[in-house]
C-alpha positions in Angstrom: 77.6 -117.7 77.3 77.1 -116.2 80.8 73.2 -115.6 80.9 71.4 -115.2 84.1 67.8 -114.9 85.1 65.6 -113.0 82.9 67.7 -113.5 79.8 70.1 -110.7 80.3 73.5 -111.0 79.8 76.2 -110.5 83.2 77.5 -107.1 83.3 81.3 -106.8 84.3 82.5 -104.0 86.0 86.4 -102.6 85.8 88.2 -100.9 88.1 90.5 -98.0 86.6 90.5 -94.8 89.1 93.9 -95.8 91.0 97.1 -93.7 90.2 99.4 -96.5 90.0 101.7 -95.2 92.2 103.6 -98.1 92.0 104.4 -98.0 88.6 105.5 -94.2 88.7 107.1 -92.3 86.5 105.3 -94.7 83.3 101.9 -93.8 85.3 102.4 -90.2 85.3 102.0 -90.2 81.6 99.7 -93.0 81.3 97.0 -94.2 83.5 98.2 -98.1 84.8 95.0 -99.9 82.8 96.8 -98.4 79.5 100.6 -99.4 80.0 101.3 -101.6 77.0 101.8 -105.4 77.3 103.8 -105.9 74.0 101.6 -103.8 71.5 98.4 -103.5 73.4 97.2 -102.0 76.4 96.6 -104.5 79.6 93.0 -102.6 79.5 92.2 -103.8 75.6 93.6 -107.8 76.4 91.2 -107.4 79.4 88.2 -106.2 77.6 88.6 -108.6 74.1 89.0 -111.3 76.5 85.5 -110.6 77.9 84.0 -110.2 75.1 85.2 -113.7 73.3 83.3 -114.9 76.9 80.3 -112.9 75.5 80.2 -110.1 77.8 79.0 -107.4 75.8 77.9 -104.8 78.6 81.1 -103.4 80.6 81.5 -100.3 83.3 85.0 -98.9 83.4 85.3 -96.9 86.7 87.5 -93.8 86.1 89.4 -91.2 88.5 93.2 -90.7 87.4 93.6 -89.3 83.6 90.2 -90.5 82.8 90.2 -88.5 79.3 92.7 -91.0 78.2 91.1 -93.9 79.3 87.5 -92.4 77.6 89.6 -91.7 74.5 90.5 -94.8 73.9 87.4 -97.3 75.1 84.9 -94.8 73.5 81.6 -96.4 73.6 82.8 -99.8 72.9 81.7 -100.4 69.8 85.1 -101.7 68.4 84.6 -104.3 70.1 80.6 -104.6 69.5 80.2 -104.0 73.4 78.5 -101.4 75.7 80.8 -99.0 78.0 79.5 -97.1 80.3 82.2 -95.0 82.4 81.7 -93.9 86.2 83.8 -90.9 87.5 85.1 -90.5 90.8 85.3 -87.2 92.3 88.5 -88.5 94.8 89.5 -91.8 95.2 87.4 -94.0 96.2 89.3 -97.6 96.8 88.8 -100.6 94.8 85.2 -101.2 96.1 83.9 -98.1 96.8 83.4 -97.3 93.4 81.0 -99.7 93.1 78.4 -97.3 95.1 77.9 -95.6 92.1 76.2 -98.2 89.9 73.9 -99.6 92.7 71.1 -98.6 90.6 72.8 -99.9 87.1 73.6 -103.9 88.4 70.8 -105.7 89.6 71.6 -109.8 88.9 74.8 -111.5 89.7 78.3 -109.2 88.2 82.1 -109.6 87.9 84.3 -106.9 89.3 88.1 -106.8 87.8 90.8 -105.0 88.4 92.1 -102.8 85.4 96.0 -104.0 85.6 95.3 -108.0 85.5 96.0 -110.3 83.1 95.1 -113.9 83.9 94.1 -117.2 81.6 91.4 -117.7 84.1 88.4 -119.5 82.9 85.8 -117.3 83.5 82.6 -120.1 82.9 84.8 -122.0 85.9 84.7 -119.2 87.8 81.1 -118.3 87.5 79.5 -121.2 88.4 81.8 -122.2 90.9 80.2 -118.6 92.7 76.8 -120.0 92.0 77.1 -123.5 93.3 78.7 -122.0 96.6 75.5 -119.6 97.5 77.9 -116.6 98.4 77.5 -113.2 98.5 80.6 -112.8 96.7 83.4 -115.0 95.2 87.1 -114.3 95.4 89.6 -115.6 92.8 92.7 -116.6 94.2 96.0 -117.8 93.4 99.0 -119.0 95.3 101.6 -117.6 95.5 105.6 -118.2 97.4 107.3 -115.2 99.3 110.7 -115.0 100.4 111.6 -113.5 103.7 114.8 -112.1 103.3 115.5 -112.0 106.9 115.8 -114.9 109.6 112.4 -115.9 111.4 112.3 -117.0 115.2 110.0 -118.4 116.9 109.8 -117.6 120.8 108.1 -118.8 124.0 108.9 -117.0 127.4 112.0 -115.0 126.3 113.4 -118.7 125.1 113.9 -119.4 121.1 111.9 -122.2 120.0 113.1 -122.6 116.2 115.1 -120.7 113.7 114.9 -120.6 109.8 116.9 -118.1 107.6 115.3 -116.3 104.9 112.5 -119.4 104.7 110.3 -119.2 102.0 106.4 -119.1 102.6 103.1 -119.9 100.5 99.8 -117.5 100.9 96.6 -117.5 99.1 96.5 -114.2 97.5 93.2 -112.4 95.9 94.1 -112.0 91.8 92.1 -108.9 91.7 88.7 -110.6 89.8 85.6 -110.9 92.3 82.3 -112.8 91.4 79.1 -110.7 93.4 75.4 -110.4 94.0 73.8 -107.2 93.8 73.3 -107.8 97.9 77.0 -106.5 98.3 75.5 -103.2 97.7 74.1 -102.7 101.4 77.9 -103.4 102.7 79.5 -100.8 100.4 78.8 -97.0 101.5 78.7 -94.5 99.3 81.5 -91.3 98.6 84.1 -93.2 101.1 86.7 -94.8 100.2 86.4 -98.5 100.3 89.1 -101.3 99.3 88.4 -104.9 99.1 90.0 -105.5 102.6 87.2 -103.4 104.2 84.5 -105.4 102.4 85.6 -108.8 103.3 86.0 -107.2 106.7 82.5 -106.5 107.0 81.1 -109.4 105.5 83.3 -112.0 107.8 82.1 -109.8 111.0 78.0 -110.4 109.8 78.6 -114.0 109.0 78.3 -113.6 104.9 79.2 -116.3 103.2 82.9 -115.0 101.1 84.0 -117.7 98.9 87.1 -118.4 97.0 87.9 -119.9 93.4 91.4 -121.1 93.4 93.3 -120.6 89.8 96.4 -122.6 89.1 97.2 -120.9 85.9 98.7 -116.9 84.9 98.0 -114.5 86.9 99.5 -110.6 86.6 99.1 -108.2 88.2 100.4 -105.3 86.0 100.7 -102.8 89.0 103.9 -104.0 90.4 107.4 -103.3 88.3 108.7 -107.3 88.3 104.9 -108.3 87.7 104.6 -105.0 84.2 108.5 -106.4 83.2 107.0 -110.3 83.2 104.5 -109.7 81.1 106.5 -108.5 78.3 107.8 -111.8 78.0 104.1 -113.2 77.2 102.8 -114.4 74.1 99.0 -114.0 72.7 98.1 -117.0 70.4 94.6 -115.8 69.2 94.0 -119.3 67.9 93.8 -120.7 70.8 90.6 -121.4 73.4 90.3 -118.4 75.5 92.2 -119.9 78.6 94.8 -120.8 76.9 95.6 -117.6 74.9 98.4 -116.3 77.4 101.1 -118.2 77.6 104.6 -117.5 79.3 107.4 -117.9 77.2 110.7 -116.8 80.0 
């Protein structure tokens, strides 16, 4: 049970104003937080996995098709939980949405991403934020790219080394951010604002930005390979709630 001070319950916030261009032409039916993975939307895994954590209040931040995405959450009472929507008049970024709930959040909240699907512990996660003292928490997981073209290294005109298509490792942000309601001061209101400009502004005043690495599944449904992989999960709902996903390609 996540319980902070006062006795009220953590409130999760989910981000689902993008277009998902990257998933066009599905998204131009569909908004991307309602693309099915097998018979359910990524949006309804995302919210019954909350609330077997015992988050019962939840804001969805709408832009894109945001009738569809109303239509279907309602009030959250399928799911004995509180939704309460935002709407953005244009795009405003991953974070910038937030500025509309200053006055809604005021104790330590989780911001998600409405296209990820993850086994993440989420009790892990909390008090990993808390013991660190930051003003935010990132979770991260690692991930390998290959460069498909050959890499030199140079000093003075002169190669130094050579590798073809090597193959590199990079800590990347999953999309699922731990906060304090001081992030509120960094985040300004009707601009758009993405996650890189936030962690740009807190690194340039010295705030403390922490990261919780996760070695388990992580997906995130926006990109075509990532939407095609996930079709080949399985949801055991027996299982403890960081083990429900499991891969089965």
């Amino acid at each position: 049970m996540f319980i902070f001070g006062g006795g009220e319950s953590m409130k999760v916030v989910i981000q689902c104003g993008g277009k998902g261009t990257r998933l066009r032409p599905y998204t131009m039916v569909l908004p991307k937080p309602l693309m099915p993975v097998h018979s359910q939307p990524v949006l309804e895994h995302l919210v019954k996995w909350l609330r077997r954590n015992d988050v019962q209040d939840v804001y969805i931040t709408t832009g894109y098709l945001r009738h569809i995405i109303k239509s279907f959450c309602g009030d959250g009472r399928q799911w004995d939980m509180r939704i309460t929507y935002t709407d953005e008049p244009e795009p405003l970024g991953t974070i910038g949405a937030l500025s509309l709930l200053r006055e809604e959040i005021d104790s330590t909240f989780m911001v998600i991403n409405g296209d990820v699907l993850t086994d993440l512990s989420i009790g892990a996660f909390v008090a990993c934020h808390r013991k660190s003292g930051a003003i935010a928490t990132v979770a991260t997981a690692t991930r390998e790219t290959l460069m498909d073209f050959g890499v030199i290294e140079a000093a003075d005109g002169r190669v130094t080394s050579f590798q073809e298509k090597p193959r590199f490792q990079n800590i990347m942000s999953m999309g699922v951010y731990c906060m304090e309601p001081e992030i509120f001061q960094y985040i300004p209101k009707g601009v758009p604002f993405g996650f890189d400009d936030l962690a740009h502004c807190l690194l340039s005043r010295d705030e403390h930005l922490h990261i919780y690495q996760h070695d388990g599944l992580w997906l995130d449904i926006g990109r075509i390979e990532d939407f095609e992989a996930a079709q080949t999960l399985t949801w055991d709902e027996q299982a403890p709630p960081h083990e429900r996903l499991t891969s089965v390609a």
